[in-house]
C-alpha positions as CSV (number, residue, x, y, z in Angstrom):
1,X,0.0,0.0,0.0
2,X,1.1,4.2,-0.6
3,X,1.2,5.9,2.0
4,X,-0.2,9.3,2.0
5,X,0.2,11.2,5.3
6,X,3.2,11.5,7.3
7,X,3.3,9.4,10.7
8,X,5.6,9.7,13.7
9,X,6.2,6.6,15.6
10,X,5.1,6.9,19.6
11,X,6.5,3.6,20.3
12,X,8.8,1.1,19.5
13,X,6.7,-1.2,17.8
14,X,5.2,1.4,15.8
15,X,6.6,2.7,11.7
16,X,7.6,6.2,11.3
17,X,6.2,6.7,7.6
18,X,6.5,9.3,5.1
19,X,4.1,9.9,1.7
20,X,5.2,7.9,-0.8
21,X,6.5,5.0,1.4
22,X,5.2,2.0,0.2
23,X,4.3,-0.9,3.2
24,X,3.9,-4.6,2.6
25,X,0.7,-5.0,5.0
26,X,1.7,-8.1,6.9
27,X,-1.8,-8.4,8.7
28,X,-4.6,-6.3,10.0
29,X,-5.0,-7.3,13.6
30,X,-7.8,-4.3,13.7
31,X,-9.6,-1.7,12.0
32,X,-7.3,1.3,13.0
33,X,-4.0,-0.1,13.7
34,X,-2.0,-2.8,10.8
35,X,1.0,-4.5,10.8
36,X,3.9,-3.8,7.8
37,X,6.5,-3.8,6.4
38,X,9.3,-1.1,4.6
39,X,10.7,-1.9,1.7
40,X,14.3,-1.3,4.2
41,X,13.1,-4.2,5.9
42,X,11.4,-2.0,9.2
43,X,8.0,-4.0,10.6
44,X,6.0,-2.0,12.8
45,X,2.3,-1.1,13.5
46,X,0.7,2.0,11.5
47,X,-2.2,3.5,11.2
48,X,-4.5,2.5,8.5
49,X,-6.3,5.8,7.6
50,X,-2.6,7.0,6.2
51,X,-2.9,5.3,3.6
C-alpha cells in the first residue's frame, strides 16, 4: 500500500512513515492499527487511515 500522510512513531513497535513509502501489509489485527513492512526491511504497526 502508498502511504499518503506522514506518521511519527510513539512507540517502538510502531513505523515512522512518510508519503510515498510503500508498506507490505503483513496483517490487520484491527480496523485502526496494521501490521507492515518497509521496503528497508522495518515492521511496525501503522495506522491504516494514512494510507
Amino acid at each position: 500500500v502508498l502511504v499518503m500522510y506522514p506518521y511519527e512513531a510513539n512507540r517502538a513497535d510502531e513505523l515512522t512513515i512518510t508519503p510515498g513509502d510503500v508498506i507490505t501489509v503483513l496483517y490487520q489485527d484491527n480496523e485502526n492499527w496494521w501490521m507492515g513492512e518497509l521496503a528497508d526491511g522495518r515492521q511496525g504497526y501503522f495506522p491504516s487511515n494514512y494510507i
